[in-house]
Structure formats: structure tokens, C-alpha cells
C-alpha positions as CSV (number, residue, x, y, z in Angstrom):
1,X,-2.6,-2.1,25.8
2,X,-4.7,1.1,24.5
3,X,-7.5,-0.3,21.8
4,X,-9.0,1.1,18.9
5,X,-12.8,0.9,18.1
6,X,-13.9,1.0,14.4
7,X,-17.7,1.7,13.9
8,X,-19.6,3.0,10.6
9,X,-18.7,0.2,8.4
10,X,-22.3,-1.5,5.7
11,X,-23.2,-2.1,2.7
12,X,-23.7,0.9,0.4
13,X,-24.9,0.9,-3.4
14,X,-21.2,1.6,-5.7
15,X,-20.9,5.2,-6.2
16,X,-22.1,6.4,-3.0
17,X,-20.1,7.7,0.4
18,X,-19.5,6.5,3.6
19,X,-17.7,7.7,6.6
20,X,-15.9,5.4,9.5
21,X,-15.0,6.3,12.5
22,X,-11.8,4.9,14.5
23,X,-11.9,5.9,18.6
24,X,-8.9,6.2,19.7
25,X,-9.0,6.7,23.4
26,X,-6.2,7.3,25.4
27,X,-3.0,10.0,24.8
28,X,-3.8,10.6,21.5
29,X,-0.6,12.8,21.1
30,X,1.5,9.7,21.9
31,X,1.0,8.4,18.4
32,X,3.1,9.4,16.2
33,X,0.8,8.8,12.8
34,X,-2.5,6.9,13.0
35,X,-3.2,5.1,9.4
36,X,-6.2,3.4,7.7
37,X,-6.0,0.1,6.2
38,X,-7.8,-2.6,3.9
39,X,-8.4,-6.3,3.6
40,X,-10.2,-8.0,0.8
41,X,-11.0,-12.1,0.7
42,X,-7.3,-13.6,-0.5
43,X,-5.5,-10.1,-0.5
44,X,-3.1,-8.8,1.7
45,X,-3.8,-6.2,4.1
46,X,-3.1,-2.9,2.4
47,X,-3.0,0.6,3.6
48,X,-5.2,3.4,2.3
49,X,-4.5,6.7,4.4
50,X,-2.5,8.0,7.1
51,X,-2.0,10.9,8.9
52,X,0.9,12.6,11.4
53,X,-0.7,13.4,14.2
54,X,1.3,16.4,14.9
55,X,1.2,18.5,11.7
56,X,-1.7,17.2,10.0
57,X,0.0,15.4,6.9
58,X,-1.6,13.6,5.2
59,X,-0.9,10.3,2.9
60,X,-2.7,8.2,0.5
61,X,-2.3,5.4,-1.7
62,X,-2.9,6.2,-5.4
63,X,-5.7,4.0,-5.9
64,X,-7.8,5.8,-3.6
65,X,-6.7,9.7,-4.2
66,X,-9.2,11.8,-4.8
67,X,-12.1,9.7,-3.3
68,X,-10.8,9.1,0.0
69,X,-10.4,11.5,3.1
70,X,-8.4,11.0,6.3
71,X,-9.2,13.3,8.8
72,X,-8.9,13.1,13.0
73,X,-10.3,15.2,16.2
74,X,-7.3,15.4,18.7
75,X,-10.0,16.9,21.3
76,X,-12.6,13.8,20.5
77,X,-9.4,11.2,20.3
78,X,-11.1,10.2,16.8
79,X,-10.0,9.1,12.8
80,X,-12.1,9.1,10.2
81,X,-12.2,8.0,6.6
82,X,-14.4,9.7,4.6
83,X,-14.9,7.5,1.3
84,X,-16.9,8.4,-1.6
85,X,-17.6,7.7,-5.2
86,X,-17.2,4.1,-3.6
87,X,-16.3,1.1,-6.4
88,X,-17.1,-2.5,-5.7
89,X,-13.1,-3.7,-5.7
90,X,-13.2,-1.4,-2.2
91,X,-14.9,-3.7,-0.8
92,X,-12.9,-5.0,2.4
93,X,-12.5,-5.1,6.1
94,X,-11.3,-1.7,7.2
95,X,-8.7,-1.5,10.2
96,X,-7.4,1.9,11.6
97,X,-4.1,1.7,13.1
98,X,-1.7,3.6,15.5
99,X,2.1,3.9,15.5
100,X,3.3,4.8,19.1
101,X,6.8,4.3,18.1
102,X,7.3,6.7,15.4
103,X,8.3,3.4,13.3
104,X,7.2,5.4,10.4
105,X,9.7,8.7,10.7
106,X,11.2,9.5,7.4
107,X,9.0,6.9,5.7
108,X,5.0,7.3,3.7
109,X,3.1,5.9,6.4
110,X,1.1,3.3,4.3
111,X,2.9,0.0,5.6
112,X,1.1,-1.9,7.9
113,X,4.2,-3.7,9.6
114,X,5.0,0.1,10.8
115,X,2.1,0.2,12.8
116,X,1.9,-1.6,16.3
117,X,-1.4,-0.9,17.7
118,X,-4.5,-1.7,15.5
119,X,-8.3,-2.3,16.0
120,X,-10.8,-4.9,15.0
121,X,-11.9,-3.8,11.5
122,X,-15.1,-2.9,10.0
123,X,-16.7,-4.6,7.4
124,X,-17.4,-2.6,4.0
125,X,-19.4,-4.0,1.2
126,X,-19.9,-2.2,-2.1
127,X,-22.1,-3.6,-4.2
128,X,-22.5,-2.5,-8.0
């Protein structure tokens, strides 16, 4: 069972950036899309970004367009979320994900039961 490692997660001022990082090790090509996703205290967990790992696509979910990026380093087997402007209702635990079974094919890769493979999370706080 391959495991992902999220790191880069604190607590940062609202308005400010941050960037986390998900390592991926293992066949990176073997995934078909590798997403981002958030929980917040009593919400379900939502997703934020995705991208194919083939062409590059790229997916997000409206509430975060235009402040979030979603980038990856086949060579490094890494994802990263670049999130700026940041707002105190992002505050959440942030999971990557991987989908090894190209659950997501034809489909905006933003649901998190089309994911099979995820990490622990990384806890970001905003505060205003």
C-alpha cells in the first residue's frame, strides 16, 4: 500500500500564502489524477484541486479559484498547493489524494469517494 506524506501545513495571519507539499513516492505515472482535499470541525471532507497526471489539467472548486494553485514534479514524485490570499473559513486539515484506478475518467476530479489512496492531512489554521 504506497503512502502519501503531507508536510508544510501552520498557522498563518488571513491574507497571507502558504504552500504544502504532498510526497508521493512510488510510480508516480500509475495515478491517474492526484487531488487536494479539505476538512473543517463538523464539515465534510471537500475537495479543493486536482490534477491529471498525464496532461497537466488542472481542476478547482469555485470557492478557491483564483487563490489556489495545484501544481506536481513527476521527477521529485511531489504535489503542491500553493494557497494565497488565505481567509479564515480555509481553515481545515488538508489531505492530498491519489486515484490509481482512473475512477475519475470522464468526471471533475473533486470527489473524494473517487480517490483510493490518501495521506494523513496537514493541519491549516488561518486566523483573522
Amino acid at each position: 500500500q504506497e503512502q502519501l506524506v503531507e508536510s508544510g501545513g501552520g498557522s498563518v495571519h488571513a491574507g497571507g500564502s502558504l504552500r504544502i507539499t504532498c510526497a508521493a513516492p512510488g510510480e508516480y505515472y500509475k495515478r491517474y489524477c492526484m487531488g487536494w482535499f479539505r476538512q473543517a470541525p463538523g464539515k465534510e471532507r471537500e475537495g479543493v484541486a486536482a490534477i491529471s497526471t498525464g496532461d497537466g489539467s488542472t481542476y478547482y472548486a469555485d470557492s478557491v479559484k483564483g487563490r489556489f494553485t495545484i501544481s506536481q514534479d513527476n521527477a521529485k514524485n511531489t504535489l503542491y498547493l500553493q494557497i494565497n490570499s488565505l481567509k479564515p473559513e480555509d481553515t481545515a486539515v488538508y489531505y492530498c489524494a491519489a486515484d490509481t484506478e482512473a475512477r475519475n475518467m470522464g468526471e471533475v476530479p473533486l470527489d473524494p469517494t473517487r480517490f483510493d489512496v490518501w495521506g494523513q492531512g496537514t493541519q491549516v489554521t488561518i486566523s483573522s
